[in-house]
FIPA-217093 format. One line per 5 residues: their letters; for each residue y, z, x of N, C-alpha, C. Coordinates in pm, 1 decimal, padded with zeros to 6 digits. Example, Ala and Ser with C-alpha at 12.3 -4.5 7.8 and 13.67 -1.06 7.14 Angstrom:
<gufis>
as) -00569.0:00780.0:01319.0:-00450.0:00780.0:01230.0:-00330.0:00780.0:01320.0 ~ -00225.0:00708.0:01285.0:-00106.0:00714.0:01367.0:00003.0:00787.0:01290.0
</gufis>
This chain:
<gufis>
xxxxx) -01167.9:-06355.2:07559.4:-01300.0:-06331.7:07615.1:-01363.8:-06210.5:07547.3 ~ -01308.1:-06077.6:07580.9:-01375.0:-05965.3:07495.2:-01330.1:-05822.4:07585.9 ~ -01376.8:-05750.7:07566.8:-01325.7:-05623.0:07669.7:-01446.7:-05541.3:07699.6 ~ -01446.5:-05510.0:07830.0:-01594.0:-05420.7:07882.2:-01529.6:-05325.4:07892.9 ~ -01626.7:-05201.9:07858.7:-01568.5:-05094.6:07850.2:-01646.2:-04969.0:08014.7
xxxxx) -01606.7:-04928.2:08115.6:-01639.8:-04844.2:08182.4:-01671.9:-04715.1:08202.0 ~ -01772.6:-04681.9:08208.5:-01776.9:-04510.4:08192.2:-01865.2:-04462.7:08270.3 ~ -01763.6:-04365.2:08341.2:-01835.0:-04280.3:08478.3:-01883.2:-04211.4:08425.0 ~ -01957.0:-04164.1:08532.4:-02073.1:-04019.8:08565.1:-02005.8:-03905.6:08520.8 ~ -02047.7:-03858.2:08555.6:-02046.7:-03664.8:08513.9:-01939.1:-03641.6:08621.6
xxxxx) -01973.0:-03683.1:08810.6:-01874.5:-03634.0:08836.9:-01777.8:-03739.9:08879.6 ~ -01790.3:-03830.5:08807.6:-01657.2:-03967.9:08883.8:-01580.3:-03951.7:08737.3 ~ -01471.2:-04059.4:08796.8:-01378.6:-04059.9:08709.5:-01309.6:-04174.8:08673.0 ~ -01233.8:-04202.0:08588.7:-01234.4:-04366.9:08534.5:-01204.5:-04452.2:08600.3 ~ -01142.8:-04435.3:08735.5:-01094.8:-04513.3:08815.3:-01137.9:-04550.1:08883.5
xxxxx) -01275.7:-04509.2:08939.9:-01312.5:-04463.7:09064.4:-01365.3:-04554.1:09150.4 ~ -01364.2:-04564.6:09277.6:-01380.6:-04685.5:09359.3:-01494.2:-04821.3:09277.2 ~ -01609.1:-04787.5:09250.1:-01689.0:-04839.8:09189.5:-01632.9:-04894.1:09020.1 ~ -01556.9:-04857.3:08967.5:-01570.0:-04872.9:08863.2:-01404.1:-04985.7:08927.7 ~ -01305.9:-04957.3:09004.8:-01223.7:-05040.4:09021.7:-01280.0:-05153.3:09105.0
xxxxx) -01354.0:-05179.7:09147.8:-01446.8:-05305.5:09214.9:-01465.7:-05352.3:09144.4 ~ -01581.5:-05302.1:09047.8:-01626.6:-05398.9:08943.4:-01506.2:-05436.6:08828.5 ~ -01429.2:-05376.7:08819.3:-01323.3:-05429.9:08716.8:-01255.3:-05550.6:08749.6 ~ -01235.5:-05499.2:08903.8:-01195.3:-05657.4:08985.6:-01222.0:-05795.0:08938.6 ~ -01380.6:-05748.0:08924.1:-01446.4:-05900.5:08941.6:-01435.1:-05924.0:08766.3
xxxxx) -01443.0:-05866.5:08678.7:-01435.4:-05880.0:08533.4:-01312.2:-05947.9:08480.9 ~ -01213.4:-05885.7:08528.1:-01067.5:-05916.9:08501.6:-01046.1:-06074.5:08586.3 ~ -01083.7:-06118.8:08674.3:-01079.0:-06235.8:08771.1:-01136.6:-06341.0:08633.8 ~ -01218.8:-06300.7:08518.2:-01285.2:-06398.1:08432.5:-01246.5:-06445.0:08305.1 ~ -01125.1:-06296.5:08284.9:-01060.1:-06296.9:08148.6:-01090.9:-06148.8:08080.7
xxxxx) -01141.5:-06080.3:08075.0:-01262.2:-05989.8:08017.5:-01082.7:-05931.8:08028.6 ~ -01069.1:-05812.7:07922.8:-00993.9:-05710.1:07906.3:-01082.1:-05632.0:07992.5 ~ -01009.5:-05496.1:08051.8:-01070.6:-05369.4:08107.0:-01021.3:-05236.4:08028.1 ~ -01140.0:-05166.7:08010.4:-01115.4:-05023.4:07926.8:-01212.9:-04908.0:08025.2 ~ -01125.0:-04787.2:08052.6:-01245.0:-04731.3:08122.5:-01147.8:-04595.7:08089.9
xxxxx) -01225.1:-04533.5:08008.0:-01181.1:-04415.4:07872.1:-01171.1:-04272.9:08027.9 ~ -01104.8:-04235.5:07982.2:-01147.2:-04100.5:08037.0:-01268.5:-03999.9:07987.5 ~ -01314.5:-03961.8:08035.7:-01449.6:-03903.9:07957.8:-01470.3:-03744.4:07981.2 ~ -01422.3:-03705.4:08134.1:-01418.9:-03592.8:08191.8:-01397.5:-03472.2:08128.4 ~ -01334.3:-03450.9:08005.1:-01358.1:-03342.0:07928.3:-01454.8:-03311.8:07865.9
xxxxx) -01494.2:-03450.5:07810.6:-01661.4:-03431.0:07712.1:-01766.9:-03378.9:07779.6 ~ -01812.1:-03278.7:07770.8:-01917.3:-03257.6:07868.1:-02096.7:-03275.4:07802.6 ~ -02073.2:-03310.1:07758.9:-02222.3:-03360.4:07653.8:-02196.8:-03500.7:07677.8 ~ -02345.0:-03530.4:07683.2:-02360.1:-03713.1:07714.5:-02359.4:-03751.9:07580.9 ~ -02432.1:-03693.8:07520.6:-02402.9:-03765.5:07328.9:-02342.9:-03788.1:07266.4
xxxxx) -02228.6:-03700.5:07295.6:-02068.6:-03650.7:07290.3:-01984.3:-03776.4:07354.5 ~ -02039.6:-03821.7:07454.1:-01967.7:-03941.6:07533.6:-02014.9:-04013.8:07437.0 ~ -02131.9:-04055.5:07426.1:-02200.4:-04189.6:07383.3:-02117.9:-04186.8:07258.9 ~ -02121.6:-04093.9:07125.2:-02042.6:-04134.4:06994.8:-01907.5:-04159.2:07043.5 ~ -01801.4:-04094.0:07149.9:-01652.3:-04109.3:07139.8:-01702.9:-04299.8:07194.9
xxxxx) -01756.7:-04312.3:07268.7:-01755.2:-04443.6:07324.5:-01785.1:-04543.1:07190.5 ~ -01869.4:-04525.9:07065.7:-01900.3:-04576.4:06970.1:-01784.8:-04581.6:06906.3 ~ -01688.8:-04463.3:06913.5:-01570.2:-04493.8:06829.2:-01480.3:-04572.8:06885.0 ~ -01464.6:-04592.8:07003.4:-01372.3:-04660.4:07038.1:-01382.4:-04861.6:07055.3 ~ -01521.6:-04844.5:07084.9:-01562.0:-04964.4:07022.0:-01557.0:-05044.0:06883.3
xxxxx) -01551.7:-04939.3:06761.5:-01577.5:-04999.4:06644.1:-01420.1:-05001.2:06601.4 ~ -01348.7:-04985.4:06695.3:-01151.8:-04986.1:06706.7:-01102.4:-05154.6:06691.5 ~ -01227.2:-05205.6:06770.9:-01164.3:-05397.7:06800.8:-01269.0:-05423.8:06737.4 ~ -01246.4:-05560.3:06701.1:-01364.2:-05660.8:06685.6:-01330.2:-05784.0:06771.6 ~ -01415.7:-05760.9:06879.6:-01402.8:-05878.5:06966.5:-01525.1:-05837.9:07075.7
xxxxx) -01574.8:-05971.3:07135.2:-01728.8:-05907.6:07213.6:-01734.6:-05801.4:07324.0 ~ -01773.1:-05767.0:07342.7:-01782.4:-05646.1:07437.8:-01913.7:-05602.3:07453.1 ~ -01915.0:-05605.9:07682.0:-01982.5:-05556.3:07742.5:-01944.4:-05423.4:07814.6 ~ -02075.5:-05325.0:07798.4:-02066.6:-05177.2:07855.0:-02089.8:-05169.9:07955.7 ~ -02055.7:-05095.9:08072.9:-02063.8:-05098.4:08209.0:-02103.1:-04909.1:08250.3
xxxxx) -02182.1:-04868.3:08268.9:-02142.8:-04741.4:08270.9:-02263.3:-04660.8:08400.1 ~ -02236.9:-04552.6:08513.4:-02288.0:-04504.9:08592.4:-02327.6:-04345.7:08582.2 ~ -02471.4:-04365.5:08587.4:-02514.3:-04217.0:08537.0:-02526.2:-04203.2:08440.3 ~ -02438.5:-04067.7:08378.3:-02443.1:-04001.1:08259.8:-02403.7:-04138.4:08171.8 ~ -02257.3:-04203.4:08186.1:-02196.0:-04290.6:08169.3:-02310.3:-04411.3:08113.9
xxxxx) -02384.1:-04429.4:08215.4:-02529.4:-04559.4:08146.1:-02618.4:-04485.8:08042.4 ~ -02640.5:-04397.5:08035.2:-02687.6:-04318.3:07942.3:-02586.3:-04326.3:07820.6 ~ -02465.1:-04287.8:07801.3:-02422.1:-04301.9:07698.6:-02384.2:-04461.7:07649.3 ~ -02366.1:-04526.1:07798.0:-02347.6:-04702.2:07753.7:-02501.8:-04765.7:07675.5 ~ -02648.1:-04668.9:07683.1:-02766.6:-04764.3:07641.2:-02759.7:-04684.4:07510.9
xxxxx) -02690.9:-04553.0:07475.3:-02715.6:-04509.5:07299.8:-02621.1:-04571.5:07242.8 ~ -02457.1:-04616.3:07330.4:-02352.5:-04687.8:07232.3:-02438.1:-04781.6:07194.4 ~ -02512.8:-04878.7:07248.6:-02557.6:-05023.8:07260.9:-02638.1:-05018.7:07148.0 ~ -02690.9:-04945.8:07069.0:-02863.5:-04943.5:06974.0:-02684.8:-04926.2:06828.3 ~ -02595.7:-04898.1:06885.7:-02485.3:-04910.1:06740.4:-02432.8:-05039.8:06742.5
xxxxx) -02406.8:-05050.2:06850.0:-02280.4:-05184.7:06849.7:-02304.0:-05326.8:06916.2 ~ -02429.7:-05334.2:06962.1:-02529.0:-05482.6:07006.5:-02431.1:-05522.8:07090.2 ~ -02360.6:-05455.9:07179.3:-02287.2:-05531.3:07325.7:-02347.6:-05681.4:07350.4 ~ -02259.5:-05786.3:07405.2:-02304.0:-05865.5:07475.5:-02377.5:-05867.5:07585.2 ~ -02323.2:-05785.7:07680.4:-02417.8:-05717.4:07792.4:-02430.9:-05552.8:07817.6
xxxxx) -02488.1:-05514.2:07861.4:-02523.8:-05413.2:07896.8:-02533.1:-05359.5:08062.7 ~ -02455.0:-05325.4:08180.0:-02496.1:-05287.4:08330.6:-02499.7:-05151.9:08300.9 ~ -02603.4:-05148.2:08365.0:-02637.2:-04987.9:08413.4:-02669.6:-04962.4:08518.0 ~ -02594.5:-04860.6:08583.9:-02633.5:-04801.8:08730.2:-02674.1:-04674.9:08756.3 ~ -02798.6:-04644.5:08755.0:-02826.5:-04533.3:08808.2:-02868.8:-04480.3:08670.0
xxxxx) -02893.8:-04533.0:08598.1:-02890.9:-04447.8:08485.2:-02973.1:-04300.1:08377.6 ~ -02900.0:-04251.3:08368.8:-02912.6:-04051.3:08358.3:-03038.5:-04056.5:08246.3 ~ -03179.1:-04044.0:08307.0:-03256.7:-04049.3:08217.9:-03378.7:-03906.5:08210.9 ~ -03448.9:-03856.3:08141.9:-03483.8:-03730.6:08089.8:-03416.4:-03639.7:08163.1 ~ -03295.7:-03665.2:08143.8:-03257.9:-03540.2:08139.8:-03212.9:-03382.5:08078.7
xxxxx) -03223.6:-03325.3:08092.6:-03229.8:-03194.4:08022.5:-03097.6:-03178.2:07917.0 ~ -03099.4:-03148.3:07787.5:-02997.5:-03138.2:07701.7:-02947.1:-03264.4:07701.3 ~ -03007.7:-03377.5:07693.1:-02958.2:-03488.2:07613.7:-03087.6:-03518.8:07492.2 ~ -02990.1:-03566.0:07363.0:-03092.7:-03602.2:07270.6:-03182.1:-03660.0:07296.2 ~ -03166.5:-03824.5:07342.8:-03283.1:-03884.4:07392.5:-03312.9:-03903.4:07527.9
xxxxx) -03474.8:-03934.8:07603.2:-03498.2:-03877.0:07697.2:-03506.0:-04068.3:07821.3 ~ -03481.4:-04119.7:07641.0:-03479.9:-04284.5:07703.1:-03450.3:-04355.2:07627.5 ~ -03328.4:-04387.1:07573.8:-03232.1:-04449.7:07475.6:-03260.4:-04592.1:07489.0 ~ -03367.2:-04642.2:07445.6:-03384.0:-04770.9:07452.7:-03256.0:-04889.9:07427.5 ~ -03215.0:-04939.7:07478.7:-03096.5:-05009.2:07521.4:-03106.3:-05134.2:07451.5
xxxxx) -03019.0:-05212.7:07351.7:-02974.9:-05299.6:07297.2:-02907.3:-05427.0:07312.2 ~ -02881.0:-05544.2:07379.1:-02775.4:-05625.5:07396.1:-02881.8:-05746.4:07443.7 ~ -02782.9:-05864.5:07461.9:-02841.2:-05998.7:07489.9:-02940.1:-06026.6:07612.7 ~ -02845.8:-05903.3:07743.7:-02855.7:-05933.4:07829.9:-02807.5:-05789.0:07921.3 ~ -02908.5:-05757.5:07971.5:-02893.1:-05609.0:08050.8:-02961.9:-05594.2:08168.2
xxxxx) -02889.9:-05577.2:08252.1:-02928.6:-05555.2:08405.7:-02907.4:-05389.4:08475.4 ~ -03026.8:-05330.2:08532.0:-03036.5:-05212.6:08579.9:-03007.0:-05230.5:08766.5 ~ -02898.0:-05085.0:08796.0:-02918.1:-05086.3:08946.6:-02956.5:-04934.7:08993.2 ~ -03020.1:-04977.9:09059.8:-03108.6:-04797.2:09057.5:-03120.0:-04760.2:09226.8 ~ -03116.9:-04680.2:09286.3:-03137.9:-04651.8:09440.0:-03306.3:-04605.9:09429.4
xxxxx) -03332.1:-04653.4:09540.4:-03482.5:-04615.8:09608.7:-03485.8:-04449.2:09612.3 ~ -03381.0:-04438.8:09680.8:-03400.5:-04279.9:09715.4:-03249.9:-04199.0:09601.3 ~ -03282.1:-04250.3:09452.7:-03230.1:-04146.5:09401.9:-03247.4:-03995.9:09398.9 ~ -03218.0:-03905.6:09409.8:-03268.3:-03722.1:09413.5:-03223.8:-03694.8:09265.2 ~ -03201.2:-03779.3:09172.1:-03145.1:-03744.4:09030.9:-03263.7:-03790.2:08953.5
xxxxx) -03292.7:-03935.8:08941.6:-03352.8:-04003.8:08878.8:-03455.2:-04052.2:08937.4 ~ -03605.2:-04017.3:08895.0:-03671.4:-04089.5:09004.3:-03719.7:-04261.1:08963.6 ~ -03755.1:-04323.7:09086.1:-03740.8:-04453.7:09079.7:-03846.1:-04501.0:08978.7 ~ -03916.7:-04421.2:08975.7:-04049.7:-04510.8:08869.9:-04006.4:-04502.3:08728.6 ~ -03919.6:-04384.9:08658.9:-03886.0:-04349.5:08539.8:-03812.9:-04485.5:08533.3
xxxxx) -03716.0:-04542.1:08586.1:-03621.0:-04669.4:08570.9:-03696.9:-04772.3:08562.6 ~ -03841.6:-04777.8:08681.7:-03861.2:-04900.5:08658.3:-03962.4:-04934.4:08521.9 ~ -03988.4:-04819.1:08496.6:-04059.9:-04848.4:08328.9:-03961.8:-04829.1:08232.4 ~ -03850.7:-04807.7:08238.1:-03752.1:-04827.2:08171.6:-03704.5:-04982.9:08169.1 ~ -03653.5:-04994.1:08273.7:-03627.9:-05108.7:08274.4:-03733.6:-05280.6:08221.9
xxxxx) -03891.5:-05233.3:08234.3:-03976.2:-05275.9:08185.7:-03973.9:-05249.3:08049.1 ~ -03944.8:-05170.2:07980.9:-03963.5:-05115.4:07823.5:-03871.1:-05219.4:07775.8 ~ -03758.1:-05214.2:07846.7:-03609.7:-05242.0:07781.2:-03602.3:-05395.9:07835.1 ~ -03700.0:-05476.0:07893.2:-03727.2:-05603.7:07927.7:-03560.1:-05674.4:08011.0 ~ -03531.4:-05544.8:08081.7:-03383.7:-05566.9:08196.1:-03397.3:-05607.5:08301.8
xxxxx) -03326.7:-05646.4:08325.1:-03334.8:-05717.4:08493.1:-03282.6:-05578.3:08568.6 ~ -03373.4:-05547.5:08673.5:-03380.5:-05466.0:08812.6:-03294.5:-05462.7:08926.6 ~ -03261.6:-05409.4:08982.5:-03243.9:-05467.4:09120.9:-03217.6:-05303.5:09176.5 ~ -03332.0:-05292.9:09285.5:-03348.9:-05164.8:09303.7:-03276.3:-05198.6:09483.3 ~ -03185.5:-05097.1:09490.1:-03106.0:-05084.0:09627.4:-03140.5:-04970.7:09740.1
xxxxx) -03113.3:-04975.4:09842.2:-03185.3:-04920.5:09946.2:-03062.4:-04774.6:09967.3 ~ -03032.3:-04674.9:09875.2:-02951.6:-04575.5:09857.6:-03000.7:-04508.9:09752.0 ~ -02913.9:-04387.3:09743.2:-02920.1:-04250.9:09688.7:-02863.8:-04273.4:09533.7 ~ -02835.9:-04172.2:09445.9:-02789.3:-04177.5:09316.4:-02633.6:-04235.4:09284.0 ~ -02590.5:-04205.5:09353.6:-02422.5:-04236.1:09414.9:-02399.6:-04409.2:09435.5
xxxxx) -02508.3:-04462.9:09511.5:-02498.3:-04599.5:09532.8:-02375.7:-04667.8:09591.5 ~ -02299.8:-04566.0:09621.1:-02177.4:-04624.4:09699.4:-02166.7:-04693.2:09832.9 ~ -02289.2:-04654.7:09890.2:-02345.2:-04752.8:10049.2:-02420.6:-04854.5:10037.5 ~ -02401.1:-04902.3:09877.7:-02431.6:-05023.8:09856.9:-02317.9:-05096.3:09755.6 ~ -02181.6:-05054.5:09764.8:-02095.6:-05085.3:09637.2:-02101.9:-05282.7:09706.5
xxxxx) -02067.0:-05324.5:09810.8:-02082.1:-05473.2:09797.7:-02157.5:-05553.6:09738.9 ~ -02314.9:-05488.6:09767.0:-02386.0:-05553.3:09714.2:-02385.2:-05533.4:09592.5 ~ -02362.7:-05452.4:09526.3:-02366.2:-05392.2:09362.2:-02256.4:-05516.3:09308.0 ~ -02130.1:-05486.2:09354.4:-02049.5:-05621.6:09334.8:-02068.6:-05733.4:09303.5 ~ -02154.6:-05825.9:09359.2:-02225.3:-05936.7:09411.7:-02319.3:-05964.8:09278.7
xxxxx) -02401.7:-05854.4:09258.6:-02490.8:-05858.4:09148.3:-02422.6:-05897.1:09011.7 ~ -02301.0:-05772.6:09011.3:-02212.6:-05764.2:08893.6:-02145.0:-05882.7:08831.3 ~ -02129.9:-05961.1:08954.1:-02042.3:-06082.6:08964.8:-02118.2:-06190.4:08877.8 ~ -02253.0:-06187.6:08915.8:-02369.3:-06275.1:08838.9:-02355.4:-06190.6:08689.0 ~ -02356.4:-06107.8:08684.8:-02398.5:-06016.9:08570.8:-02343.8:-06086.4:08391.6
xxxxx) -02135.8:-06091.6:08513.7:-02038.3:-06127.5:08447.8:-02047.0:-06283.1:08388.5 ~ -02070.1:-06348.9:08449.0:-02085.9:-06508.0:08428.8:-02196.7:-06514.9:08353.1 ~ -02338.5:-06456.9:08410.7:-02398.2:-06456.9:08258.4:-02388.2:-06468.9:08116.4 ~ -02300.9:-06318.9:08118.6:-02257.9:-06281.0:07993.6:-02195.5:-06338.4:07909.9 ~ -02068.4:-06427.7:08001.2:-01965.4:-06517.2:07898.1:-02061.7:-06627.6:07892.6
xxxx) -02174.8:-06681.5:07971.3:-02246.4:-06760.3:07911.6:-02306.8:-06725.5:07748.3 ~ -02369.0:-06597.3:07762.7:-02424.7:-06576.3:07665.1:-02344.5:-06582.9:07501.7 ~ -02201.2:-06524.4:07568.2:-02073.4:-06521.2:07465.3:-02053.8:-06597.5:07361.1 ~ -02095.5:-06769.3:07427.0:-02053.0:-06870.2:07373.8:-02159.4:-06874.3:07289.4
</gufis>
């Protein structure tokens, strides 16, 4: 199938409830799971190239999965390595000391999940993002964290996944 690669936020970590949910449903399809440790890098750009290197390691398809900082560095890997899909949650945009302020995002097929009441990101920056970057939306009734919506995030992901190996073929 191919291997998606996971990458938390600034303050989660590779394992982390959200990122082991959604691996759930990936691995249930065939998909390899990779979800790097990142927590030392403290630069998002810094993430985004180690994530470029570790990608250009296989040749086999691969979708990026990444929350926050993490989607931020999953939409600059994507403009190198044309992922099959692309999920982004929440994703870390003008923010201060990153190169770009909106890494226009690359792949077949890319879906954004964003909270109403983020305090990080505000909701309109995503949804013209997500308009720029011609992604599918799905804006949830939570904070930046999105964890009081991890079922439904699931649910989405689940579609996300089947897509993708559609697109694969």
């Amino acid at each position: 199938m191919g291997i998606i690669y996971f990458l938390h936020g600034t303050s989660g970590r590779p394992w982390g409830e959200k990122i082991e949910r959604l691996a759930a449903v990936a691995q249930k399809t065939g998909w390899r799971i990779e979800s790097p440790d990142q927590r030392h890098i403290d630069s998002a750009d810094a993430r985004a190239a180690h994530l470029i290197d570790l990608i250009r390691r296989h040749d086999e398809p691969v979708v990026l999965v990444g929350t926050s900082m993490g989607a931020y560095a999953c939409a600059v890997a994507s403009t190198h390595c044309h992922p099959q899909g692309l999920f982004l949650l929440t994703p870390a945009l003008h923010m201060p000391g990153y190169a770009q302020a909106e890494p226009l995002p690359v792949s077949q097929h890319i879906h954004i999940v964003h909270g109403w009441q983020d305090e990080i990101v505000p909701i309109n920056v995503v949804i013209d993002y997500a308009r720029r970057s011609q992604a599918g939306l799905t804006i949830v009734n939570t904070t930046h964290e999105v964890n009081s919506q991890i079922d439904l995030i699931v649910g989405i992901f689940a579609v996300f996944v089947a897509q993708s190996i559609i697109n694969s073929r």
